[in-house]
C-alpha positions as CSV (number, residue, x, y, z in Angstrom):
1,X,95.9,83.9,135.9
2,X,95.0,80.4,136.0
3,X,96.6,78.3,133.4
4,X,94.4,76.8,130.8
5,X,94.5,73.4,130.2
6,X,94.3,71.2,127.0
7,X,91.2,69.2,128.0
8,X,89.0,72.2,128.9
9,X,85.8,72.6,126.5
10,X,85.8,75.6,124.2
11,X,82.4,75.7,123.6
12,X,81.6,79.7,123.4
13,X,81.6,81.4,119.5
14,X,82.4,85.1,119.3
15,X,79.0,86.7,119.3
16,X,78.1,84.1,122.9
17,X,81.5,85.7,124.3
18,X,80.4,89.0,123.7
19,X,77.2,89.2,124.8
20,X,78.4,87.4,127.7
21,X,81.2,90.0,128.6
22,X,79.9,92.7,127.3
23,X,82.7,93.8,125.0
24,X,82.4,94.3,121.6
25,X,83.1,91.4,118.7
26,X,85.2,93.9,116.8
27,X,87.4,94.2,120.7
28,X,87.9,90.9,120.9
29,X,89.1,90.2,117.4
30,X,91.5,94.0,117.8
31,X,92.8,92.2,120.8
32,X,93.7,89.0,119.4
33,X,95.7,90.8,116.5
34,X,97.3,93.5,118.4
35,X,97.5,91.3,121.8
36,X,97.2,87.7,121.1
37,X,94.6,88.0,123.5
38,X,92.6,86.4,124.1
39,X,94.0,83.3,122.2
40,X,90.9,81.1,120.5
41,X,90.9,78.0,119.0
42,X,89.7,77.6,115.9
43,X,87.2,75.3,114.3
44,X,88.0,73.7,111.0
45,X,85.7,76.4,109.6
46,X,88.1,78.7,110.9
47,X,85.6,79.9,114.0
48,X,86.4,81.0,117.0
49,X,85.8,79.4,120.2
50,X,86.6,80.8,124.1
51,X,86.6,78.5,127.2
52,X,84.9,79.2,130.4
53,X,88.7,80.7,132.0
54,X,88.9,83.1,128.8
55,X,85.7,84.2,129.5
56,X,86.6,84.9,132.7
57,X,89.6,86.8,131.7
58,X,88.1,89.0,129.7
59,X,85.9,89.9,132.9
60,X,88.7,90.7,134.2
61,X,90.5,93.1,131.7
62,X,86.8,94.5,130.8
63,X,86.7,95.4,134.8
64,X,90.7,97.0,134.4
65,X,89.4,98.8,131.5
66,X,86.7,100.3,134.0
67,X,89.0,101.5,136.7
68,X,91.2,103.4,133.4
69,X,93.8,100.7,133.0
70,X,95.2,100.9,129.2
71,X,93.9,97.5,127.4
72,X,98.1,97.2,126.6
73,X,99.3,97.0,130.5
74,X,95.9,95.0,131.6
75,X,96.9,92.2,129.2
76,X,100.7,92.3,130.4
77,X,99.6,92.1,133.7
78,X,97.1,89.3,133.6
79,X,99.1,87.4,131.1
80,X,102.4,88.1,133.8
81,X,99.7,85.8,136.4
82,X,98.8,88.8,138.5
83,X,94.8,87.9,138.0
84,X,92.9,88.0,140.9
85,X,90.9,84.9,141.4
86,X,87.7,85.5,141.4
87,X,85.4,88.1,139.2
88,X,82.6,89.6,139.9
89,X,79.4,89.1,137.3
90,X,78.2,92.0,135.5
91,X,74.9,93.2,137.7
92,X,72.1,95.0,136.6
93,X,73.8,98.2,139.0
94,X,76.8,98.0,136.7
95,X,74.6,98.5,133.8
96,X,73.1,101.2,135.7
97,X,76.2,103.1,136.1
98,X,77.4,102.7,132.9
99,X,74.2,105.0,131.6
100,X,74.4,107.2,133.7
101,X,78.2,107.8,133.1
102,X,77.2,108.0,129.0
103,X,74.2,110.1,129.9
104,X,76.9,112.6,132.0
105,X,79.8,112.4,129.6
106,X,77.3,113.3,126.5
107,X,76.0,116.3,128.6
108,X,79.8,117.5,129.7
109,X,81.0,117.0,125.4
110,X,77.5,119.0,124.6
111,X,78.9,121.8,126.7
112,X,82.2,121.7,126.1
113,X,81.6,121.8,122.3
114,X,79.1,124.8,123.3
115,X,81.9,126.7,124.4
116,X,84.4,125.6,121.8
117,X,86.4,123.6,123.9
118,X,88.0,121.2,121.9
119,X,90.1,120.1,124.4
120,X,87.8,118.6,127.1
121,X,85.4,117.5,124.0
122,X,89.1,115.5,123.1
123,X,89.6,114.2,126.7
124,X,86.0,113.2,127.6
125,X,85.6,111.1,124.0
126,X,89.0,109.5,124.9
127,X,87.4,109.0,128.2
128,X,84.7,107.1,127.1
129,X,86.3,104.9,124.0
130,X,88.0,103.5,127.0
131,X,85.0,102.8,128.8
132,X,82.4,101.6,126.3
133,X,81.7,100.2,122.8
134,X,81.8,102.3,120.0
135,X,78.1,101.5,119.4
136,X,77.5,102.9,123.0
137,X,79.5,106.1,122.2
138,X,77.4,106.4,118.9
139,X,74.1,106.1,120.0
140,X,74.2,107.6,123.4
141,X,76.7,110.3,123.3
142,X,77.0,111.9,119.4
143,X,73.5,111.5,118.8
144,X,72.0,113.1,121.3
145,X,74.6,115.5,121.0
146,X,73.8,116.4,118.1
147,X,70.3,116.8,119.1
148,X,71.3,119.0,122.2
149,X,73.5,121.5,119.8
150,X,70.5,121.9,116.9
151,X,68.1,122.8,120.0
152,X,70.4,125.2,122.0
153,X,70.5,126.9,118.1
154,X,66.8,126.8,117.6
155,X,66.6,128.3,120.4
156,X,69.1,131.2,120.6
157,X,71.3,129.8,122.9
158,X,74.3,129.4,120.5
159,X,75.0,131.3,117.5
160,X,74.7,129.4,114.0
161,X,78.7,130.1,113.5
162,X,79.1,127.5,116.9
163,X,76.3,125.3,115.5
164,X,78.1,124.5,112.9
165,X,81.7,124.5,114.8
166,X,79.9,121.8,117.3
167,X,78.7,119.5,114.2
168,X,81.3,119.6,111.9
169,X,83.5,118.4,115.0
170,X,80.9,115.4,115.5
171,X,81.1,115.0,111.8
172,X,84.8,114.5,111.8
173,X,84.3,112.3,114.6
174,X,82.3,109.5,112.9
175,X,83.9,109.9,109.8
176,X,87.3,109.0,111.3
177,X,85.9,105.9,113.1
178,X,83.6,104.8,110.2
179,X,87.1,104.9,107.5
180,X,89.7,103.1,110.3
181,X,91.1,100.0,109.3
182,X,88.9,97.2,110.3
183,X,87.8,93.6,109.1
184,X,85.1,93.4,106.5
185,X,82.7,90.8,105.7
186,X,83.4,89.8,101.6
187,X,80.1,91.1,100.5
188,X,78.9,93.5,98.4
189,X,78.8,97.2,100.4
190,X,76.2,99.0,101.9
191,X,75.6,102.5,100.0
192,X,75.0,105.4,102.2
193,X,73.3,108.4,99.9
194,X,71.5,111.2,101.1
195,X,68.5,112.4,98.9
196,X,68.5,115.0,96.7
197,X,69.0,118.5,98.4
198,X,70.3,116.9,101.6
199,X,73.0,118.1,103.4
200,X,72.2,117.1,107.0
201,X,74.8,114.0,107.2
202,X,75.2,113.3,110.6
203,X,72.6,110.0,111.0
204,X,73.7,108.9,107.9
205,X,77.3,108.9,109.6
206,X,76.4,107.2,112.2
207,X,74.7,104.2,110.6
208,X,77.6,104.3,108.8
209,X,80.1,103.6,111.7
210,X,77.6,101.1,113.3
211,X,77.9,99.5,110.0
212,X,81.3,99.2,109.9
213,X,81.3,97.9,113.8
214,X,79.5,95.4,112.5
215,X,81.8,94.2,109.7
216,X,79.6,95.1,107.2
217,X,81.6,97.0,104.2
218,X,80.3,100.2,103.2
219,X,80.4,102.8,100.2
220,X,79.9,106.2,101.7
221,X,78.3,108.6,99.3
222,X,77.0,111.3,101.9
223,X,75.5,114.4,100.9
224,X,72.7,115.8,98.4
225,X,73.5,113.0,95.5
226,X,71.1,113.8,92.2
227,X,68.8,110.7,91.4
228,X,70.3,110.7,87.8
229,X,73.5,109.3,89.2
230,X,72.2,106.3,90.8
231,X,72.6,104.1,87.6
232,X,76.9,105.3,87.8
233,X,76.4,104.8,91.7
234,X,75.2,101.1,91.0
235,X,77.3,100.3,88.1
236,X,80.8,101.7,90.3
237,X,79.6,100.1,93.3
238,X,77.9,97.4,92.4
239,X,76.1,97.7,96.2
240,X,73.7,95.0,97.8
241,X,71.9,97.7,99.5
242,X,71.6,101.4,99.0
243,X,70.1,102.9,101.8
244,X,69.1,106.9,100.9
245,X,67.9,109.8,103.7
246,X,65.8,112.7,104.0
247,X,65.8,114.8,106.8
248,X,63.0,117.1,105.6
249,X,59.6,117.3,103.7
250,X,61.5,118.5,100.4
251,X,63.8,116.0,100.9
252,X,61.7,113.4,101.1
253,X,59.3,114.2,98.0
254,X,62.2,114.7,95.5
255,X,62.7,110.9,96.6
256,X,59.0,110.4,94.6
257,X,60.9,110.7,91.4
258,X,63.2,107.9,92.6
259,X,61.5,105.2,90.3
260,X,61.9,106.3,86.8
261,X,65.7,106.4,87.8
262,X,65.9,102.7,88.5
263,X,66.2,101.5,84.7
264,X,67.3,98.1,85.5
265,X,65.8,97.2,88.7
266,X,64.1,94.0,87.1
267,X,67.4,92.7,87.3
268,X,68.0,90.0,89.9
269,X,71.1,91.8,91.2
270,X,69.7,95.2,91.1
271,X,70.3,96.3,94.9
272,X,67.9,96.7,97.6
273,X,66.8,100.1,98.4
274,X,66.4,101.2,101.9
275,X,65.3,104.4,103.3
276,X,65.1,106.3,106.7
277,X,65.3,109.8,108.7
278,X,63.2,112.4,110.4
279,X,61.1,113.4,107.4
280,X,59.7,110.0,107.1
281,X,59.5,109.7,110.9
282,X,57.2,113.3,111.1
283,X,54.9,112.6,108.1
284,X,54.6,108.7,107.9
285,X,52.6,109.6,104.8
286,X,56.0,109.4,102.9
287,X,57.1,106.0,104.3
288,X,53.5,104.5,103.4
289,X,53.9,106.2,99.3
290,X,57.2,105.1,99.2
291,X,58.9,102.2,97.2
292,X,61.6,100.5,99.0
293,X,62.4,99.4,103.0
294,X,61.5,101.3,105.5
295,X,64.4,101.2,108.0
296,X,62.4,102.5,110.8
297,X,62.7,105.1,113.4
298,X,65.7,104.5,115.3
299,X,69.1,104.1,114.5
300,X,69.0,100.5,116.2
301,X,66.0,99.7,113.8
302,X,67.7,100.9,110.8
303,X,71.2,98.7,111.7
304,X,68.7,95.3,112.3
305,X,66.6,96.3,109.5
306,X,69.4,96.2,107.1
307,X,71.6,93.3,108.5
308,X,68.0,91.3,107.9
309,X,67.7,92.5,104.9
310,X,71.8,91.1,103.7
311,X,71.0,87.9,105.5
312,X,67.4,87.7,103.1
313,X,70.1,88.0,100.0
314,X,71.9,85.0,101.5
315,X,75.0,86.6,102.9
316,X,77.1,85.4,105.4
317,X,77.0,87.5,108.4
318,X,78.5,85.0,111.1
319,X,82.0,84.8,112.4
C-alpha cells in the first residue's frame, strides 16, 4: 500500500467516492467505524473527504470483495502493505458481469425458495451481500423474485402453501435489513402505510430498506392501516412524509375517502402525502383523481421522488 502523505489533496466528498468506486455510501461509512477504513479527513463541517490513493484503495478491496475475500482480511492485508500497485478501472464488461451474476443469483434463490430450500436461498443471499450493494440485492434479486414466485402460483406451478413459504421468507428478509442499526439523517421519518384492505407488503418493504440505505429514518406502519387512524399516525409520528400503497383496484378506491381524514392538513407542518403501487400503475385513472404525489412506477422513481420531495421541505440530505 503506498503510504499517504500530508500534502496530498483530499478533494473527493462521500457521494463523488462512491459513485466513483462503486460501493455504497452506507459501506464506506460501516468501514470507517468497524475498520478505520478508509480513514477521511474531515472538513470543519465535519465532511468527509478521500484522496486520489484512498480512492484507489477502495478499488482495490472492492476488487478482493469480488474474488470472495472477507472485507475484515482485505483491509488487514492492504493495510499490512500487501497492495498491488496498480488497479484496474471499473469497465463497462465489469458492469456487465455484475448483471448477469444478479440476474443468475435471483433465478438460482427463485428456485431454491421454489423447492423450500432455505439453505441455498441462505448461501446464495450471503453470496451476493458480499458482492453487491444492498440497493442491487433489492431491486434486482427480491423483487423480481417476488415476481417470479406470484407467477409460478398463478400459474399452478407451486402450491399457495409454498407461495406464501417463498414470500414470507423475502418478507423477513427486508424487514431484517430495513430495522439493522444504521446512521440516520435527524429529520422527521418517512411513514410507510399500506391502504386500507392491504396486505401485500413486500414493495412497501423494499422502499423501506432503500430508504434506510439512504439514511433516511423511517416509521414502518405496514399492512391494511384504517384511514381513521391517520390523525394518531401523524400526531405519534409526527412524519414529513407518509407515503401509502395499493396493490389493487379496491385498494386504491378506499384511498378516495382519504381527504375527509386529513383534519388538519392546512397546517404548515402537516406531512406530505405520497402514494404508489401496481393499482395505480394498471388504471392511471387513480393516480390522475388522486390528491397527493405520485411516486411513480418503479421503485427507483418512488426513492428519487421522495428524497426530492424532503429536500423541497428544506432538509438536509448531504453528508
Amino acid at each position: 500500500m503506498s503510504n499517504q502523505s500530508e500534502e496530498q489533496d483530499y478533494i473527493y466528498n462521500i457521494g463523488a467516492v462512491s459513485r466513483m468506486t462503486n460501493i455504497p455510501i452506507a459501506n464506506l461509512r460501516m468501514w470507517e467505524r468497524r475498520y478505520h477504513f478508509p480513514a477521511a479527513k474531515r472538513t470543519s463541517g465535519k465532511h468527509r473527504l478521500y484522496s486520489k490513493q484512498d480512492i484507489e484503495n477502495l478499488l482495490w478491496i472492492r476488487n478482493r470483495l469480488k474474488e470472495g475475500m472477507h472485507i475484515s482480511k482485505a483491509i488487514q492485508f492492504l493495510l499490512n502493505g500487501n497492495q498491488i500497485s496498480a488497479v484496474p478501472a471499473y469497465t463497462t464488461s465489469d458492469k456487465i458481469a455484475d448483471t448477469q451474476t444478479l440476474a443468475a443469483m435471483q433465478i438460482e434463490i427463485a428456485e431454491a425458495l421454489k423447492a423450500c430450500n432455505l439453505e441455498t436461498a441462505d448461501l446464495l443471499l450471503h453470496k451476493a451481500m458480499t458482492l453487491f450493494s444492498l440497493s442491487d440485492i433489492v431491486l434486482d434479486i427480491i423483487g423480481p423474485t417476488f415476481v417470479a414466485i406470484g407467477e409460478a402460483w398463478h400459474t399452478g406451478t407451486i402450491s399457495i402453501t409454498i407461495e406464501h413459504f417463498a414470500s414470507n421468507y423475502l418478507h423477513y428478509q427486508l424487514a431484517a435489513w430495513m430495522y439493522r442499526p444504521t446512521f440516520s439523517l435527524a429529520i422527521p421519518p418517512v411513514a410507510l402505510i399500506c391502504a386500507p384492505g392491504e396486505y401485500h407488503e413486500g414493495s412497501l418493504l423494499m422502499l423501506g430498506v432503500l430508504l434506510r440505505e439512504a439514511h433516511i429514518p423511517i416509521a414502518y406502519i405496514g399492512q391494511t392501516l384504517p384511514l381513521s387512524e391517520l390523525d394518531n399516525c401523524i400526531q405519534s409520528l409526527a412524519p414529513s412524509v407518509i407515503v401509502l400503497t395499493a396493490m389493487t383496484e379496491t385498494t386504491a378506491q378506499a384511498l378516495s375517502e382519504l381527504p375527509k381524514w386529513l383534519t388538519h392538513k392546512d397546517q404548515p407542518d402537516f406531512p406530505k402525502i405520497a402514494f404508489g403501487g401496481r393499482a395505480f400503475i394498471e388504471h392511471p385513472i387513480f393516480a390522475e383523481s388522486f390528491s397527493g404525489i405520485y411516486l411513480g412506477n418503479t421503485l427507483q422513481e418512488g426513492l428519487h421522488t421522495i428524497l426530492t420531495v424532503l429536500s423541497a421541505l428544506h432538509f438536509s440530505l448531504g453528508q
